[in-house]
DOMAR-554079 format. One record per residue (C-alpha): residue in one letter; residue number from 1; x, y, z. Coordinates in nm, 3 decimals. Last residue first. Layout:
N
<tigu><residuo>A</residuo><num>NUM</num><c1>X</c1><c2>Y</c2><c3>Z</c3></tigu>
...
//
This chain:
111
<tigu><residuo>X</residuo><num>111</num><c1>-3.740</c1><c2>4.379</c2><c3>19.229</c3></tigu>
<tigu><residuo>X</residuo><num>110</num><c1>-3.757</c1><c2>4.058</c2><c3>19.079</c3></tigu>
<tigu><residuo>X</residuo><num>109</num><c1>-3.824</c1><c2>4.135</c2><c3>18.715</c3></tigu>
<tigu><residuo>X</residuo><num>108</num><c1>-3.530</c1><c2>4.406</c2><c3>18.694</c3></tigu>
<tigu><residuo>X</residuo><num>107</num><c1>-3.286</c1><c2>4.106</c2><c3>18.742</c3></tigu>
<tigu><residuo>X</residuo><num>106</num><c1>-3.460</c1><c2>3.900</c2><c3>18.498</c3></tigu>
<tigu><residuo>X</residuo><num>105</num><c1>-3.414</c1><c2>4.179</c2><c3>18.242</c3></tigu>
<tigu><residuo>X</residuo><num>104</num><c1>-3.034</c1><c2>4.200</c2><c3>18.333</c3></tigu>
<tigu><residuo>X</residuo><num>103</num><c1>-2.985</c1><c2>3.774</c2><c3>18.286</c3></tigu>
<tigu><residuo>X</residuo><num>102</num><c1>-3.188</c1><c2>3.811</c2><c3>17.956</c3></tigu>
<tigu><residuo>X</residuo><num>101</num><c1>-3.018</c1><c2>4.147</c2><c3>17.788</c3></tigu>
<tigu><residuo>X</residuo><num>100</num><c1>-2.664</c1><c2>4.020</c2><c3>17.933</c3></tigu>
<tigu><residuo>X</residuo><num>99</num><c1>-2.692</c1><c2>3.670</c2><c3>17.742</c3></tigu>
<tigu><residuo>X</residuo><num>98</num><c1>-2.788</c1><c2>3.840</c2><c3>17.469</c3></tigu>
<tigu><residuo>X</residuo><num>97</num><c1>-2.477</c1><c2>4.089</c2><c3>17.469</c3></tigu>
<tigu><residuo>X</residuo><num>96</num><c1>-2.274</c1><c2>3.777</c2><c3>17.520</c3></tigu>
<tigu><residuo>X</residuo><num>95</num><c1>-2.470</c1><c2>3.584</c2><c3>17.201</c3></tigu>
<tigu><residuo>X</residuo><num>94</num><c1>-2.678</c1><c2>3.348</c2><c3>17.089</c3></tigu>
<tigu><residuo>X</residuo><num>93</num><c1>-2.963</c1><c2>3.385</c2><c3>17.395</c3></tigu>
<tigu><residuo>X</residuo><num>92</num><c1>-3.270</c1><c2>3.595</c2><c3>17.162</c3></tigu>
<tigu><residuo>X</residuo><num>91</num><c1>-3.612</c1><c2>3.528</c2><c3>17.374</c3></tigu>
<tigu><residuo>X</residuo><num>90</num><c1>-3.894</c1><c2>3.320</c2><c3>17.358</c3></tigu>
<tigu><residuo>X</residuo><num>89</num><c1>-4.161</c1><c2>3.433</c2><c3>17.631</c3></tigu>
<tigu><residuo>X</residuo><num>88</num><c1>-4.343</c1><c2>3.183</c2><c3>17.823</c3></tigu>
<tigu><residuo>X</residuo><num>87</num><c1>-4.645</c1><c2>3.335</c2><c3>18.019</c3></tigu>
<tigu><residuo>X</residuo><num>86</num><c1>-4.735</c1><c2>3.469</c2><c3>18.365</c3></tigu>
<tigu><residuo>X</residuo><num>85</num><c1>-4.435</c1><c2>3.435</c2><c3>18.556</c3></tigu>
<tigu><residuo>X</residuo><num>84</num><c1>-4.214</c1><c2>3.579</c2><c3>18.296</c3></tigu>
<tigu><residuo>X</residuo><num>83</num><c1>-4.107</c1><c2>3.264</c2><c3>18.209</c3></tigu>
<tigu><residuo>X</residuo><num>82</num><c1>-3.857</c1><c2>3.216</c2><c3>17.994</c3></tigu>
<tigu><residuo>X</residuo><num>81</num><c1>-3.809</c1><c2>3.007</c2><c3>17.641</c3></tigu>
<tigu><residuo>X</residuo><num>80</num><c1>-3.447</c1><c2>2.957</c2><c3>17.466</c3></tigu>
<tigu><residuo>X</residuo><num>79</num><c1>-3.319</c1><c2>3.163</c2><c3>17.115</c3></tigu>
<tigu><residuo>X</residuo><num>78</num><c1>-2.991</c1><c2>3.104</c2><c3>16.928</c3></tigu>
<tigu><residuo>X</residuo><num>77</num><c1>-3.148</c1><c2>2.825</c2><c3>16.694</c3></tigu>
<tigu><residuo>X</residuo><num>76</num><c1>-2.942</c1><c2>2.561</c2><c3>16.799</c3></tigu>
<tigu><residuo>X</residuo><num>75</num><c1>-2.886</c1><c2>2.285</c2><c3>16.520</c3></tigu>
<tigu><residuo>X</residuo><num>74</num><c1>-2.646</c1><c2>2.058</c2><c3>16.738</c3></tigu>
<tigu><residuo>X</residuo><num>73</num><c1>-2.608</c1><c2>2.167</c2><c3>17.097</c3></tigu>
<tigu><residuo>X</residuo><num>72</num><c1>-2.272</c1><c2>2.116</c2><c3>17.283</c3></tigu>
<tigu><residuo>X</residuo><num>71</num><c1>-2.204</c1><c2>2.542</c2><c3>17.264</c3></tigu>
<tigu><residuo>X</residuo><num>70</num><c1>-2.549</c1><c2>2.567</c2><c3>17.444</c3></tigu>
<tigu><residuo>X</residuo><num>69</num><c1>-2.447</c1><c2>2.372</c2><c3>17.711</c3></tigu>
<tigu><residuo>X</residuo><num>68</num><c1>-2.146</c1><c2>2.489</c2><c3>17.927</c3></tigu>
<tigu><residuo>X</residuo><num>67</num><c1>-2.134</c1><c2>2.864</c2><c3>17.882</c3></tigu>
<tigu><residuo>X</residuo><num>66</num><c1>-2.428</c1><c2>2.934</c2><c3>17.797</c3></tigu>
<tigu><residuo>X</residuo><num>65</num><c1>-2.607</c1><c2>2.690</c2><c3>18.068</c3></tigu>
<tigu><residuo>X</residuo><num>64</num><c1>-2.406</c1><c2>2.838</c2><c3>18.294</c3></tigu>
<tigu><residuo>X</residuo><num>63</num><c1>-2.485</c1><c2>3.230</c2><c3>18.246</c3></tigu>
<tigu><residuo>X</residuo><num>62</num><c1>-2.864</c1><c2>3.131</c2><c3>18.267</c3></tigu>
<tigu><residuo>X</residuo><num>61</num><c1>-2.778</c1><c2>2.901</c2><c3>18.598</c3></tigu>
<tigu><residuo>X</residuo><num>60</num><c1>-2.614</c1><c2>3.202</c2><c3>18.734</c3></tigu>
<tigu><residuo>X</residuo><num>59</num><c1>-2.905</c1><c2>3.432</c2><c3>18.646</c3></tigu>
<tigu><residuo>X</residuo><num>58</num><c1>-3.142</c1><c2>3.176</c2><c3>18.796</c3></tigu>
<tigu><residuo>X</residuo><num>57</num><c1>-2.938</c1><c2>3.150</c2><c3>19.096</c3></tigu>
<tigu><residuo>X</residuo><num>56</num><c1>-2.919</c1><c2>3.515</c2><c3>19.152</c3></tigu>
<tigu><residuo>X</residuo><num>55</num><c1>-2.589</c1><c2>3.726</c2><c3>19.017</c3></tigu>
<tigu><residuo>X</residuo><num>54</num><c1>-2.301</c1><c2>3.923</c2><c3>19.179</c3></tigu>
<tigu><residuo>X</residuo><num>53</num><c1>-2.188</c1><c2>3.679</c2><c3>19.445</c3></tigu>
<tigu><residuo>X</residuo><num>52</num><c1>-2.304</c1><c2>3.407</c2><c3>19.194</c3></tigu>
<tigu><residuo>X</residuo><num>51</num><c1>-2.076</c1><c2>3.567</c2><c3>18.947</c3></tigu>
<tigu><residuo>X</residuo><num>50</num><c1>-1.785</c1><c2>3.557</c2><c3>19.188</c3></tigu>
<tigu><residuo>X</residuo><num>49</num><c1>-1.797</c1><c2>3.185</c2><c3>19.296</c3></tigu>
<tigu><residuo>X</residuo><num>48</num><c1>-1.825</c1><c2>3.117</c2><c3>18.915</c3></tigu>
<tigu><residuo>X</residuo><num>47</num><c1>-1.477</c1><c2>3.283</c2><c3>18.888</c3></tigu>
<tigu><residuo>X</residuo><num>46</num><c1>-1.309</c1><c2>3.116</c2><c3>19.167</c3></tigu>
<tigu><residuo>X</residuo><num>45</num><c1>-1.430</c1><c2>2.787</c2><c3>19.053</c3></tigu>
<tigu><residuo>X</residuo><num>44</num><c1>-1.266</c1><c2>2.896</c2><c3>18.693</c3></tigu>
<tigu><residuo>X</residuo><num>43</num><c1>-0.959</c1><c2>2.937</c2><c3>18.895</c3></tigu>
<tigu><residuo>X</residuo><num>42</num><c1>-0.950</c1><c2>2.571</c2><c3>19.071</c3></tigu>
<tigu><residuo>X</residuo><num>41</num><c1>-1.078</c1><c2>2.402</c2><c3>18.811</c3></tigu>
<tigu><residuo>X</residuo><num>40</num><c1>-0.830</c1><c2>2.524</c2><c3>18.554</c3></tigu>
<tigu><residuo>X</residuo><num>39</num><c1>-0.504</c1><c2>2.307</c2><c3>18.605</c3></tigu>
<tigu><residuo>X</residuo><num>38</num><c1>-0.689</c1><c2>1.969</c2><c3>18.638</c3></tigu>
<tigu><residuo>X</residuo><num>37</num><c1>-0.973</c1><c2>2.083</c2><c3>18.346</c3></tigu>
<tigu><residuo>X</residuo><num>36</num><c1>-0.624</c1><c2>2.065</c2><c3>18.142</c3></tigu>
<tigu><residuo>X</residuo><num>35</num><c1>-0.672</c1><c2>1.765</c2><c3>18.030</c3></tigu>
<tigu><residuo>X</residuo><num>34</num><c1>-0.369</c1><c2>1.644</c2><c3>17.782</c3></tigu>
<tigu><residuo>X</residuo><num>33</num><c1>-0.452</c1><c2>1.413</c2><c3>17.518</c3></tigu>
<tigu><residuo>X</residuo><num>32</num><c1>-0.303</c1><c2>1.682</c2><c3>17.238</c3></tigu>
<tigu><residuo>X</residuo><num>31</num><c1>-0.567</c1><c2>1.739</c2><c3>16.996</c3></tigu>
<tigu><residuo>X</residuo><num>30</num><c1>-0.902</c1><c2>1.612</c2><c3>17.184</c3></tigu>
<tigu><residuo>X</residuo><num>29</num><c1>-0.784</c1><c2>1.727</c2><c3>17.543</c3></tigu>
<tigu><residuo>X</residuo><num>28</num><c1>-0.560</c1><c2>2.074</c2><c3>17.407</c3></tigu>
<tigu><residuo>X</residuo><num>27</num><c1>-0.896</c1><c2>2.150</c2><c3>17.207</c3></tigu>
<tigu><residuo>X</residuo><num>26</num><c1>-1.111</c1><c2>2.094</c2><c3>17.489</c3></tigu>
<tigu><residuo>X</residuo><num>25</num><c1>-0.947</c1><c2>2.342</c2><c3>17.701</c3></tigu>
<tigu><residuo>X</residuo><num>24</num><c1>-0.867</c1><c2>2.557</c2><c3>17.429</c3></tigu>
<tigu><residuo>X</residuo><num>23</num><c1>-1.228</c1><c2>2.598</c2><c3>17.336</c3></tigu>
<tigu><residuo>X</residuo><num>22</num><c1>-1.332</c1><c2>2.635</c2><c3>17.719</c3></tigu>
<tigu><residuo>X</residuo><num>21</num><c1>-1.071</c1><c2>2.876</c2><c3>17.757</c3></tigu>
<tigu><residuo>X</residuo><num>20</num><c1>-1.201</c1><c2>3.092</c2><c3>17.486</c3></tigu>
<tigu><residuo>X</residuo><num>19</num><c1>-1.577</c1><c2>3.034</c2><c3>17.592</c3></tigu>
<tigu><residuo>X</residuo><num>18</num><c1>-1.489</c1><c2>3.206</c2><c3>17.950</c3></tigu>
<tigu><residuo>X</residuo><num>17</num><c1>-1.308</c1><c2>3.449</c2><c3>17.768</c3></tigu>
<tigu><residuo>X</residuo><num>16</num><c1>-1.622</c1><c2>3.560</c2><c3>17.531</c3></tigu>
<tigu><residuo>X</residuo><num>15</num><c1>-1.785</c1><c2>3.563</c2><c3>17.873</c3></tigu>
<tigu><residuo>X</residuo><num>14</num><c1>-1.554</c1><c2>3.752</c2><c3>18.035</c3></tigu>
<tigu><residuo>X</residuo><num>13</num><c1>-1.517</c1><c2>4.043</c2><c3>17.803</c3></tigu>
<tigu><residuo>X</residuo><num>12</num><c1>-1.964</c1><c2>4.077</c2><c3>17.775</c3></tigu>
<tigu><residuo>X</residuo><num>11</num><c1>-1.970</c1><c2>4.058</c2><c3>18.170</c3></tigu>
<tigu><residuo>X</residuo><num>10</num><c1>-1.712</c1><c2>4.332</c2><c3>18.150</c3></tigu>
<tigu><residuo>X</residuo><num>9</num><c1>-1.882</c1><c2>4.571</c2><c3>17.906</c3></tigu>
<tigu><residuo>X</residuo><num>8</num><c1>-2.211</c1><c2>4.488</c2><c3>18.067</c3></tigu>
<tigu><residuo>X</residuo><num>7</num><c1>-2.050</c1><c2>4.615</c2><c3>18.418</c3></tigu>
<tigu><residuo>X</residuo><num>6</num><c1>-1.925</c1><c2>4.899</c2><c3>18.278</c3></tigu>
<tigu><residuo>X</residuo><num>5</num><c1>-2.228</c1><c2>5.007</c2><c3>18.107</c3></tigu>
<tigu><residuo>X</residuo><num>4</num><c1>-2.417</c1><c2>4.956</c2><c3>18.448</c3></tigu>
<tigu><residuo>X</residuo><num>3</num><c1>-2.160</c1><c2>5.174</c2><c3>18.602</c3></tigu>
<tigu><residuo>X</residuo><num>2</num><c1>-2.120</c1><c2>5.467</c2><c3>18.394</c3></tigu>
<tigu><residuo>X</residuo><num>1</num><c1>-1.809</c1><c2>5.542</c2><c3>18.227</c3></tigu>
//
């Protein structure tokens, strides 16, 4: 397997994970009255400390605002505005894959 397709195939696994365990998280806090945010910090700090390893801050801010945001926003219609440094560009941001298209296009931008 190629490396870029293993990468996307990996981003695309830990996203939909990262949104699992944010479900549950808020699920168990809402349902049950216990916070688990105690138990996770530590581990999903770990994690974001690897993707900005791997990613630039505007990536990693992308990849954030997915994670943390988008799922809080009433009536979203999948798609957020960019910059390409010349204009604003509307672009498809509802799913992993998506998410992966943006972040990897921005990527290829800067160099």
């Amino acid at each position: 397997m190629a490396r870029e397709v293993l990468e996307k195939k990996l981003f695309i696994e830990n996203i939909i994970l990262l949104r699992e365990i944010e479900d549950r998280r808020d699920f168990m806090e809402e349902e049950i009255g216990v916070d688990m945010s105690i138990y996770e910090e530590k581990f999903l700090q770990i994690i974001e400390n690897l993707f900005k390893i791997h990613f630039s801050k505007e990536q990693f801010a992308l990849i954030q605002y997915y994670l943390y945001q988008v799922p809080n926003i009433d009536n979203w219609d999948g798609m957020i505005d960019l910059s390409d440094g010349k204009d604003m560009i509307t672009v498809k941001f509802e799913t992993p894959e998506q998410v992966w298209n943006v972040i990897t296009s921005l990527k290829e931008v800067k160099k």
